[in-house]
SEFI-397316 format. One line per 5 residues: their letters; for each residue x, y, z of C-alpha. Coordinates in nm, 2 decimals, decimal comma, padded with zeros to 4 digits, always signed. Example, Ala and Ser with C-alpha at 12.3 -4.5 7.8 and 13.67 -1.06 7.14 Angstrom:
AS	+01,23:-00,45:+00,78  +01,37:-00,11:+00,71
END
This chain:
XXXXX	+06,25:+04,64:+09,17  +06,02:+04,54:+09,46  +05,69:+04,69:+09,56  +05,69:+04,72:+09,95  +05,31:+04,67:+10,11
XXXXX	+05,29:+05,00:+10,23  +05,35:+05,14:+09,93  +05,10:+04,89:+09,75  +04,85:+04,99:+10,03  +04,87:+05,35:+09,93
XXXXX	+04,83:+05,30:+09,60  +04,51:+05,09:+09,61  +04,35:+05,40:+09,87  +04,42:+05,64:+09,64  +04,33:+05,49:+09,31
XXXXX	+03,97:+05,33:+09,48  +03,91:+05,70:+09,60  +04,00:+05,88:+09,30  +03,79:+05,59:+09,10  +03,50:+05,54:+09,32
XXXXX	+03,47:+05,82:+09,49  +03,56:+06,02:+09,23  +03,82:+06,27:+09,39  +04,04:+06,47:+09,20  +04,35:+06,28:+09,11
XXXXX	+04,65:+06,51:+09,19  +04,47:+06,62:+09,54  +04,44:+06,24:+09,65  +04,76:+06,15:+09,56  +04,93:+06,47:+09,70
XXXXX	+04,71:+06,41:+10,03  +04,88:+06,06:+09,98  +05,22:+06,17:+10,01  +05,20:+06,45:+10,23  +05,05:+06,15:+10,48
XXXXX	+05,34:+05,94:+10,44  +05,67:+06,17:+10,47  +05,88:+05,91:+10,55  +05,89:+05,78:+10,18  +06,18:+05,83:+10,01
XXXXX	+06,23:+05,97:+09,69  +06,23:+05,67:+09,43  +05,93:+05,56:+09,63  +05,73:+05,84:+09,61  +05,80:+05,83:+09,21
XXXXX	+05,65:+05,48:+09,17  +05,37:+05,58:+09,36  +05,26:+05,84:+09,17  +05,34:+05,65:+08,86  +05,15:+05,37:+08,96
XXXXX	+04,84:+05,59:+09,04  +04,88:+05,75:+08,73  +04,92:+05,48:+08,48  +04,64:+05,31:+08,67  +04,39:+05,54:+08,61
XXXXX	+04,49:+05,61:+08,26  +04,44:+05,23:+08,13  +04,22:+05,14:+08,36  +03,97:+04,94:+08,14  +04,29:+04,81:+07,93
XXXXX	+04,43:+04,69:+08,26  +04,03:+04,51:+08,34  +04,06:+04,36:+08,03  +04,42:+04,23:+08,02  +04,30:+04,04:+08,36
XXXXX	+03,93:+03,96:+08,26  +03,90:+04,15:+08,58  +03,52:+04,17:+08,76  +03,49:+04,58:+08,86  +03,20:+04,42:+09,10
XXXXX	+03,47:+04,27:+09,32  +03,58:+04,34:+09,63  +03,86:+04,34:+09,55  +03,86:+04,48:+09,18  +04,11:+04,77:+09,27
XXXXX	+04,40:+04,54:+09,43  +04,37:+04,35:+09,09  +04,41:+04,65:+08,91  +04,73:+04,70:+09,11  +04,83:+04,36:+09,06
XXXXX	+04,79:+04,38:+08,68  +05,01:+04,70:+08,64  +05,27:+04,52:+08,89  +05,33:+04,25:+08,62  +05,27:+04,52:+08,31
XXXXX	+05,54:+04,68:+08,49  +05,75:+04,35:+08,49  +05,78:+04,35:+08,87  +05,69:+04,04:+09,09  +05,37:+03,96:+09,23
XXXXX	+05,35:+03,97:+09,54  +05,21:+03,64:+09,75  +04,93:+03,85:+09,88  +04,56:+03,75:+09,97  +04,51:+04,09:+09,82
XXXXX	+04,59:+03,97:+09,45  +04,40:+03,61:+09,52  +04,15:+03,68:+09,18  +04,49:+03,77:+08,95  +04,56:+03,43:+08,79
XXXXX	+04,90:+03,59:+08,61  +04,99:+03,33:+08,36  +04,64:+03,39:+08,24  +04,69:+03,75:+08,22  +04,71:+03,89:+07,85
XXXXX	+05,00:+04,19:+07,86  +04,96:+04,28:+07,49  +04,59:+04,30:+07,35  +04,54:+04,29:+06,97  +04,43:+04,55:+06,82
XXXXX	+04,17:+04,33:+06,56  +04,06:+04,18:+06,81  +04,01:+04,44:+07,07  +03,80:+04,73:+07,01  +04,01:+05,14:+07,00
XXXXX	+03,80:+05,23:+07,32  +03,94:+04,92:+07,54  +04,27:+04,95:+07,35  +04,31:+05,34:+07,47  +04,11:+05,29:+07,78
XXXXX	+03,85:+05,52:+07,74  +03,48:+05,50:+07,79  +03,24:+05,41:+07,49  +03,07:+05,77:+07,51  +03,39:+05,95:+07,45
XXXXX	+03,51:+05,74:+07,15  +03,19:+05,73:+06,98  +03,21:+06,18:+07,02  +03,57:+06,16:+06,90  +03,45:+05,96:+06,62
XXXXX	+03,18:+06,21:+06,54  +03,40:+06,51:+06,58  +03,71:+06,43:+06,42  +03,68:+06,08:+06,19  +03,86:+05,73:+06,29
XXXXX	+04,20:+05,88:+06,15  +04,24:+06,19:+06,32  +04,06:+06,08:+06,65  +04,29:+05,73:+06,66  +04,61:+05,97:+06,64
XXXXX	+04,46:+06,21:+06,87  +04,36:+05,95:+07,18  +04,68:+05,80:+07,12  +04,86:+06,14:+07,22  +04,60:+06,23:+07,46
XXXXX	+04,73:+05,88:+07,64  +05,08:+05,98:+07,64  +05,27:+06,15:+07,95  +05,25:+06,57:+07,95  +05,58:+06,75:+07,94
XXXXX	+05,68:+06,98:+08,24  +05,64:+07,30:+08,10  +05,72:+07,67:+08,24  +05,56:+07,97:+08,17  +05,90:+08,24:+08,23
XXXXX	+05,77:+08,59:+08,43  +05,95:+08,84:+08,18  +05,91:+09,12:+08,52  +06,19:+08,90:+08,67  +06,41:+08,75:+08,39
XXXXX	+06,39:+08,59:+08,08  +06,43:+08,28:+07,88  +06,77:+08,22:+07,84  +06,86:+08,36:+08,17  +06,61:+08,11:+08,36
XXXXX	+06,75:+07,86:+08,15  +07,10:+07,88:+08,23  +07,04:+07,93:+08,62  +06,82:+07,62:+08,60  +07,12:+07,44:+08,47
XXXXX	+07,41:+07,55:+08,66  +07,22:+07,60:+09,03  +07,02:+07,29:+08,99  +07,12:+07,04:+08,72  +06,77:+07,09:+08,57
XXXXX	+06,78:+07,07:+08,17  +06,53:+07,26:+07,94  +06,44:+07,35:+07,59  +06,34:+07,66:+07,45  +06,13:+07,62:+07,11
XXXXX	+06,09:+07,96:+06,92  +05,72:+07,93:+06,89  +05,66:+07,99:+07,24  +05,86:+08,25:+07,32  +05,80:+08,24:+07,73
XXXXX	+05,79:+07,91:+07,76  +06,04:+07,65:+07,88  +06,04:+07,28:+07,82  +06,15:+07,06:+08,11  +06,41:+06,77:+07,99
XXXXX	+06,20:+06,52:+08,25  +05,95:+06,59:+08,55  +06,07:+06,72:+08,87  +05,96:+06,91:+09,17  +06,01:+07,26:+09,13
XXXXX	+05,79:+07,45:+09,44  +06,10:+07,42:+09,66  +06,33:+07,64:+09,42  +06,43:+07,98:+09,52  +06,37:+08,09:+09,21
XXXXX	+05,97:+07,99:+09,19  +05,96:+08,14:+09,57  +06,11:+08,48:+09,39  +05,79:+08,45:+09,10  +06,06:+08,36:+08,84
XXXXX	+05,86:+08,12:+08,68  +05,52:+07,92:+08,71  +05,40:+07,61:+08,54  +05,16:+07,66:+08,30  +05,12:+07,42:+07,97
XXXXX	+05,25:+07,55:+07,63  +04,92:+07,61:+07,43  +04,76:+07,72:+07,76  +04,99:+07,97:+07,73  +04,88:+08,06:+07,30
XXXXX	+04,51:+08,16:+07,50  +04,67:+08,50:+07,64  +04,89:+08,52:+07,33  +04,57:+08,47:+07,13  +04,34:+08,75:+07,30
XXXXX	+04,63:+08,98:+07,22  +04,61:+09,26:+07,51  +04,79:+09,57:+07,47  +04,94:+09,78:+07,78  +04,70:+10,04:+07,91
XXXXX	+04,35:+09,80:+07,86  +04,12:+09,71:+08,11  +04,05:+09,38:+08,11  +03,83:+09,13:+08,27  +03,93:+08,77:+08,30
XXXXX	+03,60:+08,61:+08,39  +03,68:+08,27:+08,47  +04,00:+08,32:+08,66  +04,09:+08,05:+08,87  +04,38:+08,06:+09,06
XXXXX	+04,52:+08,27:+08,76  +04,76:+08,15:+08,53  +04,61:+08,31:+08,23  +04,59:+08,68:+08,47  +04,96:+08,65:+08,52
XXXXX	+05,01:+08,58:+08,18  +04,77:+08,84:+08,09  +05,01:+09,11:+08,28  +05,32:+08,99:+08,17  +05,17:+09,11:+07,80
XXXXX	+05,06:+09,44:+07,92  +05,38:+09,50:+08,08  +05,20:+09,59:+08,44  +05,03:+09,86:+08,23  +04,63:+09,91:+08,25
XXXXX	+04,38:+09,72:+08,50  +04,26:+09,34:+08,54  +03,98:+09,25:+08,70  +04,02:+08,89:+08,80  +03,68:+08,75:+08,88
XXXXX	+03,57:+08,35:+09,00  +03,32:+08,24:+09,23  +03,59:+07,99:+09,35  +03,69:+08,20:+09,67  +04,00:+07,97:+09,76
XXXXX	+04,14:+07,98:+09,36  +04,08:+08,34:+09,40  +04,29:+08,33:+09,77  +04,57:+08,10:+09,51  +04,58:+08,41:+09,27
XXXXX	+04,64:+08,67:+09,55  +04,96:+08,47:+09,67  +05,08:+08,43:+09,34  +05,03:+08,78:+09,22  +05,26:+08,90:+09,51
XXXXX	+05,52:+08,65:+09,38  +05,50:+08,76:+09,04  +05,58:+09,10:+09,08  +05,23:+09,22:+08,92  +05,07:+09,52:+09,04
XXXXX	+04,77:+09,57:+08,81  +04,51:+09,29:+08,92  +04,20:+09,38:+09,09  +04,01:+09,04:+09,28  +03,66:+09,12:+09,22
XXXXX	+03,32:+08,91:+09,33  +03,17:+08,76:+09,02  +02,84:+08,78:+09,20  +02,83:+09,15:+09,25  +02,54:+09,30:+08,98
XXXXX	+02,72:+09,62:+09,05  +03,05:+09,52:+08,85  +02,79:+09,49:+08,53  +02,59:+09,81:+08,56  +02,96:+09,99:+08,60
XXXXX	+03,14:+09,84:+08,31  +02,86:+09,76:+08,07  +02,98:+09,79:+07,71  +03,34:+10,00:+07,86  +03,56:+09,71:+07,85
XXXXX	+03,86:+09,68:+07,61  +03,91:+09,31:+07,63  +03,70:+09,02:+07,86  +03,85:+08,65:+07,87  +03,59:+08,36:+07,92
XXXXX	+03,80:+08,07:+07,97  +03,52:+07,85:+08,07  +03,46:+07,58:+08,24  +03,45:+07,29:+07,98  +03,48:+06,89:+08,00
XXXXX	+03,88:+06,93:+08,04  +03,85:+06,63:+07,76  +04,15:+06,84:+07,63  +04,43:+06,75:+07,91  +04,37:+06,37:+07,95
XXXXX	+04,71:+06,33:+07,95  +04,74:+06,55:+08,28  +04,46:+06,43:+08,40  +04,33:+06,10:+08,30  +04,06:+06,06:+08,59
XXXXX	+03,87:+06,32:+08,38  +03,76:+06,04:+08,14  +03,61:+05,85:+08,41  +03,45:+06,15:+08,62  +03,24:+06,32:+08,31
XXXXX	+02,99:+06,16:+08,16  +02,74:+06,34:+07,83  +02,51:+06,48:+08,11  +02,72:+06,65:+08,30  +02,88:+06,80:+07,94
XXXXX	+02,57:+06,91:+07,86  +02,55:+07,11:+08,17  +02,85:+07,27:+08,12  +02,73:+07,37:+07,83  +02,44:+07,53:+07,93
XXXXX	+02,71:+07,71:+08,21  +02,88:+07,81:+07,90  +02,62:+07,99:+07,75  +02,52:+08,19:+08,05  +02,85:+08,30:+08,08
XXXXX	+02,92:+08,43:+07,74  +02,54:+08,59:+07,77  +02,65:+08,79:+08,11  +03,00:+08,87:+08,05  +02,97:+09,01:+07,65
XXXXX	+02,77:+09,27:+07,78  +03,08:+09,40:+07,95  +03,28:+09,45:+07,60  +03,28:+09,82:+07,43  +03,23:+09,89:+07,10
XXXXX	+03,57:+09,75:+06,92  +03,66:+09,58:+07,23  +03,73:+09,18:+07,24  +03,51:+08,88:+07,37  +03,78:+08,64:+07,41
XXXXX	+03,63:+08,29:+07,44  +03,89:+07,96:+07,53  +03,81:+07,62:+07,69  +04,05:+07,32:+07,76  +03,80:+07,07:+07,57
XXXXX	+03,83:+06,97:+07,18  +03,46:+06,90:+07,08  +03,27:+07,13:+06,91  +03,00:+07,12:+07,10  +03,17:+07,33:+07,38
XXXXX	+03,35:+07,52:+07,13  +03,29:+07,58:+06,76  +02,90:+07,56:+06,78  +02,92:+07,73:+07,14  +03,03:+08,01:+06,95
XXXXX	+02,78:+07,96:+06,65  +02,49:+07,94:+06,89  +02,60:+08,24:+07,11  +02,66:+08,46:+06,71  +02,27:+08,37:+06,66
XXXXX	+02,17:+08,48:+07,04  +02,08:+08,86:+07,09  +02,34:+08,93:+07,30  +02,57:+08,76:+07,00  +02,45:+08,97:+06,73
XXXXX	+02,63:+09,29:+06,80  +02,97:+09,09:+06,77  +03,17:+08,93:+06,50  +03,40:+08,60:+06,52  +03,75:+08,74:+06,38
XXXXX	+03,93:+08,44:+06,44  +03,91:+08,10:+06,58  +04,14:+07,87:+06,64  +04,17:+07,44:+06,79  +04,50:+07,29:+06,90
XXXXX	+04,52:+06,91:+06,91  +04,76:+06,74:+07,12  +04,87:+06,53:+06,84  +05,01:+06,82:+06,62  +05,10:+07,02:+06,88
XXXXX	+05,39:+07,03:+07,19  +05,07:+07,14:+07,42  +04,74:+07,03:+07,54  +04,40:+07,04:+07,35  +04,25:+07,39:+07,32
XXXXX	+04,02:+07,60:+07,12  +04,01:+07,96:+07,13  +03,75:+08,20:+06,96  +03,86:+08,59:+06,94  +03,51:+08,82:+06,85
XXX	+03,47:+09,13:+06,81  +03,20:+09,41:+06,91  +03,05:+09,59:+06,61
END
């Protein structure tokens, strides 16, 4: 295998901006190869593989090289230490003049190497998972957290089902998949593959959505005929979802104050077939002086550290920081505060975030039970999925009730 300099050139733009810049990962390195069309298909796969794995073990990579992050050119040597990790030749390139690779150590030990260099993660976030979750579970659960995500889809039961999908996949397209009983929608992708092109996704058969992100909506438990506000929309996986549960019966109201996620959700809600979904303005006081305490079920699925899908995302680790988690926090409050007003009497707060720490989760909840907009409600059940014991990102979900 041989890394061409173009290729090599569009790898060190798009980790530099994702690192120093801090842009969103999959945006850069889709702007990357929507710039360069000519690419073929094996080398847009080691592109985005490169990227990928760059920014995962980014600080394993530094220290494999003893690399200096105040250099010039500190990203190049980051390229030049996953070229040989990935047991491809160095190029003879000015570019890779501070890689010295038969001093270059591929295999750090672990006794001599501390967990947070190890797993290439920053100090802050292995001293929280310490605190949360103990050296054993928290070793296990960084480990899977550093591991590649499956390819998972969420099946639109309005246009088919499980097997069905399954088999078309197969025979049409060559594209193998797993059904696992526990998730009943949901189908598991035998590899990673570009799917946007199909027929079938153009028809709403299907859309991508991660296997415990789909236990949220199973978790809130909607029935057909509710009304029911997803607060925190997005561009609306968990709306769809929602739908698909209430059989297209009752009314969502789909509110973000993310206009172009909300612009997503319209598209996809004409693909999926759904005709119940209302796109409402989050900001509009009238919304809470119309539904106050006359909704059957609200979903908060807030926005949270998204410490939970590293392995989707690894830039994460390197964008947030304990400030900005604080923050969010504070975000997270006001939210459950505004929106719980909304729930009738019976009706269910639903509360989720993509993060595993407790202080976005477990003692969110706590906090917001001890609040006076908390006390007319009851936790019924409360649930965190770990990536390490699960076939699905890390989650927590709280389901309340108002008494």
């Amino acid at each position: 295998m041989k890394l061409h300099k173009n290729l090599a050139l569009g790898i060190e733009s798009c980790i530099k901006n994702i690192l120093q810049h801090k842009s969103a990962l999959r945006p850069s390195l889709n702007r990357l190869l929507k710039q360069n069309k000519r690419w073929g298909s094996r080398d847009r796969r080691l592109v985005g593989e490169g990227v990928f794995e760059i920014i995962r073990w980014k600080r394993k990579f530094s220290e494999m090289g003893k690399l200096d992050p105040k250099s010039d050119r500190y990203y190049w040597s980051l390229l030049g230490i996953w070229i040989i990790n990935k047991n491809i030749p160095l190029p003879d390139w000015d570019f890779f003049s501070e890689i010295k690779s038969q001093t270059v150590t591929l295999k750090l030990k672990p006794k001599k190497n501390a967990r947070a260099i190890l797993q290439s993660i920053p100090d802050w976030l292995d001293n929280l998972g310490i605190k949360n979750f103990g050296k054993s579970v928290w070793e296990k659960e960084i480990k899977s957290l550093n591991e590649k995500a499956p390819l998972v889809l969420r099946v639109n039961i309005f246009k088919t089902t499980s097997i069905k999908l399954k088999s078309i996949l197969k025979k049409k397209y060559g594209i193998e998949s797993t059904i696992i009983p526990e998730f009943p929608t949901a189908l598991f992708l035998n590899k990673h593959q570009k799917l946007n092109h199909l027929e079938l996704f153009k028809q709403g058969w299907f859309e991508v959505q991660d296997a415990n992100s789909q236990k949220v909506s199973l978790f809130a438990d909607p029935k057909p005929g509710m009304l029911v506000f997803d607060a925190c929309a997005g561009a609306g996986g968990k709306t769809l979802h929602l739908a698909n549960l209430m059989e297209n019966k009752g009314r969502i109201m789909a509110l973000d104050p993310n206009k172009k996620k909300l612009e997503q959700l319209v598209i996809r809600i004409k693909r999926n077939g759904v005709r119940m979904v209302k796109i409402q303005n989050i900001d509009s006081d009238d919304i809470f002086k119309k539904y106050r305490e006359n909704v059957d079920l609200v979903l908060i699925d807030a926005p949270c550290s998204n410490l939970g899908v590293l392995r989707r995302n690894p830039a994460l680790k390197w964008h947030m920081n304990p400030k900005q988690i604080d923050e969010l926090i504070q975000i997270q409050q006001e939210i459950l505060n505004k929106q719980s007003i909304l729930v009738k009497k019976g009706g269910i707060l639903m509360y989720s975030t993509c993060s595993i720490f407790s202080n976005e989760n477990e003692k969110q909840i706590q906090n917001f039970l001890k609040s006076n907009s908390g006390k007319s409600f009851r936790l019924e059940k409360e649930k965190k999925l770990l990536t390490q014991n699960s076939k699905g990102d890390g989650f927590y979900m709280a389901r309340l009730i108002r008494i």
